[in-house]
N, C-alpha and C positions, 0 to 999 in steps of 0.2 A: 178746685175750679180748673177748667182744661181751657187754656187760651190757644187764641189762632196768631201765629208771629209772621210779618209779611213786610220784614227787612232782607237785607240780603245774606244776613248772619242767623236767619231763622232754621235752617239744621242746625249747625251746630252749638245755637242754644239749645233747641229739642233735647239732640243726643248728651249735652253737658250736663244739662237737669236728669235724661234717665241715668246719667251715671252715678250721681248725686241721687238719686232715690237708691240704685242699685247697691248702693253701701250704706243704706238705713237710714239717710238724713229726710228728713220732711221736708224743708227748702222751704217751704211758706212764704217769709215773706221776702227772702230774694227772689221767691219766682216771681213774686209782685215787681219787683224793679226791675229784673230782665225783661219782662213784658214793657213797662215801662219803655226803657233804653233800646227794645226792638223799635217800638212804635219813632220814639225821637232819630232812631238811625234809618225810616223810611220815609222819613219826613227831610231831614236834615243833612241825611248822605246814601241816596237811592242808589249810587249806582259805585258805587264805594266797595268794592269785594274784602279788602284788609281791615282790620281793626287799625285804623292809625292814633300813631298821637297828637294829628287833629281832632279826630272823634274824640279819642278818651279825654284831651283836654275840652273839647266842646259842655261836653258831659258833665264834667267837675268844674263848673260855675254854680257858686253859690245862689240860690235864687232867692227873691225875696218871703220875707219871713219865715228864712228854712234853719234850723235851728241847730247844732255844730254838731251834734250825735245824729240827726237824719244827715246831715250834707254826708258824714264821714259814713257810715250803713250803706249811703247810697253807692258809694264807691268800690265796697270791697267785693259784690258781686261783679264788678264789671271787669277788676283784676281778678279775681279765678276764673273769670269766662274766658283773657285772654290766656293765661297758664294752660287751660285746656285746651285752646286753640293752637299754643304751640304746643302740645305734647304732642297731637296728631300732624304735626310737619308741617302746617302753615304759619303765615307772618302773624304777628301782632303785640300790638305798644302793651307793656305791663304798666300800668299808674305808680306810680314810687311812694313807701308807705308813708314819704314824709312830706307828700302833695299837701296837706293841711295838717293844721298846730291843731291840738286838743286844744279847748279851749279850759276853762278855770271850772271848777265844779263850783255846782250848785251850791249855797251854802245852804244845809240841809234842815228841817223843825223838826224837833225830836217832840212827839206829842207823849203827853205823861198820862200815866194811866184814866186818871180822870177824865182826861181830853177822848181814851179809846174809848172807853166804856158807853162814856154820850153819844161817840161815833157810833156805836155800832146799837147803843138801845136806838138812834135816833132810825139807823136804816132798817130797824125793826119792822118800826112804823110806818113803812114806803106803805101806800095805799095802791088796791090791784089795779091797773088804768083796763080801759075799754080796749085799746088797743096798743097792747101789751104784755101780757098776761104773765110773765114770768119776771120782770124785774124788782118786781119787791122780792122776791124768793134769789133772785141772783145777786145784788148789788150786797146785800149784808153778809153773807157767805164766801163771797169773793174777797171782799177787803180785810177780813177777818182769816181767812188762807193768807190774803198773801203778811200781813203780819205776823200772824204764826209761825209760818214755815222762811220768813224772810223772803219770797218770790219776787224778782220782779214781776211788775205789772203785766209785761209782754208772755211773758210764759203762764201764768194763770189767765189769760186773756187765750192763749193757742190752746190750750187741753182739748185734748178728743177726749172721749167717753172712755177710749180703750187705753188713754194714755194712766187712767188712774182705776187701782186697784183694791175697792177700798175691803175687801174682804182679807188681805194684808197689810191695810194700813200702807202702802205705795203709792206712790206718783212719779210716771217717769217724765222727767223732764226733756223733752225731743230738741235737738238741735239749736240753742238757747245761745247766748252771746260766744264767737269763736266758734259759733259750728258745734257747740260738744253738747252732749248727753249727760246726766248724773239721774240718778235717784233720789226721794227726796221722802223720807219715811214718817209717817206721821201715826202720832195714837191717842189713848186716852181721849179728852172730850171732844177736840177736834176732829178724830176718827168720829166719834160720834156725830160730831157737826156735820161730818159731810155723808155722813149714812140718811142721817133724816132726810138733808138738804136731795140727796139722791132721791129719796124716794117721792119727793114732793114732786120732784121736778119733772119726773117722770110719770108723773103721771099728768100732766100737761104736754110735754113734750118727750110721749114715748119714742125710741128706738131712735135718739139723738145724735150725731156726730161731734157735737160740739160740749164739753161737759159744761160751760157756763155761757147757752145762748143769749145773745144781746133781745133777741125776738124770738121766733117760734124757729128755732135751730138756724139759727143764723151768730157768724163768730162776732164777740163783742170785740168794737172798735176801742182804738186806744182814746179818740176822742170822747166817744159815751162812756167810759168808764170816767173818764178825768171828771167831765160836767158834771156826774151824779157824784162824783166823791167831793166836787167843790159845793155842791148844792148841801150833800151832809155835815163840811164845812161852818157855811154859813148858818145854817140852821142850827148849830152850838154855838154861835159864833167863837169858832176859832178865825183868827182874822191877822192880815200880814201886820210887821211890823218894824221899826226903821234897821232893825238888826238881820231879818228875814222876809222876804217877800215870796216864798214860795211857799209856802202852808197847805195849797190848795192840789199840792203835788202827789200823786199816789205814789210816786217812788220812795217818799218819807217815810209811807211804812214798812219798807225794806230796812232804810236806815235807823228806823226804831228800833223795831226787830233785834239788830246787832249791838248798838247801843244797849240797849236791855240786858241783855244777853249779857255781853260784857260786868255791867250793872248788879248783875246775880252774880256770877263768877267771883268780883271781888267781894258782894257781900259771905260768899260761901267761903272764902281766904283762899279760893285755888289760884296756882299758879297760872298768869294768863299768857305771861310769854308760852308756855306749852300748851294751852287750850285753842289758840289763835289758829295755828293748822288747822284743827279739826272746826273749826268755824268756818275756814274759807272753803276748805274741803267741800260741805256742808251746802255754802251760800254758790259753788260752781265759780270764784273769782280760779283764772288760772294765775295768777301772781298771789304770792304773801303780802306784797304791798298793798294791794287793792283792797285786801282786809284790816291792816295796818291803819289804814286812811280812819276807820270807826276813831282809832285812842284819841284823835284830835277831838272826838266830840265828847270826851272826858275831861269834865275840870282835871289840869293841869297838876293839883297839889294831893286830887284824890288821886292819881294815876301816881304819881311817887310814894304818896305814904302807903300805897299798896304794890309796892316792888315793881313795878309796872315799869319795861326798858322804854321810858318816852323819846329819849334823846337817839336812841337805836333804831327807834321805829320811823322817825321825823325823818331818819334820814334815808330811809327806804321808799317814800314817796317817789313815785315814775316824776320825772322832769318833763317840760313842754316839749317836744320838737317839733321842729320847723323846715318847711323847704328852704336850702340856701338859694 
């Protein structure tokens, strides 16, 4: 999508995003927010030439019902727009990375095989609507990627057509949390799954840009993915409970995904203090801690009587920080 920016910072957005395409990143959806923060900086500060840290603190109010992984997304495009503003020799305020606390993760539902399986016979069954014509053939394909492959939801949600190659069983993942790339190799029946799934899809919606369009080549939202996957939800009734209230979360099957994973591992007796690299690796976390985080979702007694360092790992968790 090519927006019109009509702040007073509208070059040197321009030239900051071709610089950021000119080194392979896609940009997506910070370009969404730099458009955004154009719009709020001609509204809010027309005549404003610097990036100040008025503006930038303007900017970084939490607004209502904005939930602590968008407010924090929303801000790190606005800090590399100023870093590129001083690389070329003018002024401007950098946000400090310790403007807002990470907040507590989510406590995560591990759904058990039984619970996929209903998942995914249920999105079987999505019936074709009138105006629609591709979501029964997208929504069971999608959620079944991303627990397979452990995706987040955002990155199976961004695929281009050209991003996945299924004649090697590849997927490259474009610009994904931290800016970074990885590949993400997939085979056997899932390869298969997503061969058919291509050929279906394309033939409704030939010469695509989007590999899993929401509509007739249009990108699926984070919001209509979550709705259909609470709707497949309900419809097995998996249902919150006073230990969990987030069931209804598609990022769960990310953390199934690894949980499993893990889950196989020790049923195979491998060593999983050595296996855990090649998982995060794997999953795109740039920290071992972030991968680390899964052994909490291991009973406690299974995780020692299978050599598992729990007391090693517990302490490798990232800590809150906080602006003082």
């Amino acid at each position: 999508m090519t927006y019109v920016y009509s702040s007073r910072f509208a070059g040197d957005i321009v030239h900051f995003i071709e610089q950021k395409h000119s080194l392979g990143f896609d940009y997506v959806s910070s370009e969404e927010i730099l458009f955004e923060f154009d719009k709020f900086c001609a509204v809010r500060f027309p005549a404003e030439e610097n990036l100040t840290r008025e503006i930038c603190f303007a900017w970084a109010v939490r607004r209502n019902s904005e939930g602590n992984r968008r407010f924090l997304n929303r801000l790190s495009p606005i800090r590399e727009l100023a870093r590129y503003i001083i690389s070329i020799g003018k002024e401007a305020f950098v946000l400090p990375f310790c403007f807002a606390k990470k907040g507590q993760r989510h406590t995560p539902y591990i759904y058990s095989e039984r619970e996929l399986n209903a998942l995914f016979e249920a999105a079987d069954k999505i019936v074709v609507e009138k105006n629609n014509t591709v979501r029964h053939i997208v929504v069971g394909t999608m959620i079944r990627l991303i627990y397979c492959c452990g995706l987040r939801p955002g990155e199976a949600r961004r695929l281009r057509f050209g991003n996945v190659d299924l004649s090697n069983g590849r997927i490259e993942i474009i610009e994904s949390k931290g800016h970074k790339d990885r590949f993400v190799y997939i085979d056997g029946e899932v390869l298969e799954l997503m061969q058919m799934y291509n050929m279906r899809i394309s033939e409704i919606v030939p010469e695509r840009e989007w590999f899993f369009p929401m509509r007739t080549d249009t990108k699926c939202s984070s919001a209509w993915l979550t709705r259909n996957f609470a709707e497949l939800c309900k419809s097995v009734r998996i249902k919150p409970d006073e230990f969990c209230l987030s069931v209804y979360r598609v990022y769960n099957l990310r953390h199934t995904f690894a949980t499993h994973r893990i889950y196989k591992w020790l049923g195979e007796g491998k060593d999983i203090n050595a296996m855990l690299p090649y998982l995060s690796a794997y999953m795109g976390h740039s920290e071992l801690s972030d991968t680390c985080y899964y052994i909490h979702l291991i009973p406690k007694l299974l995780a020692e009587m299978s050599g598992v360092k729990y007391d090693a790992f517990e302490s490798m968790l990232p800590e809150v920080r906080c602006c003082e």
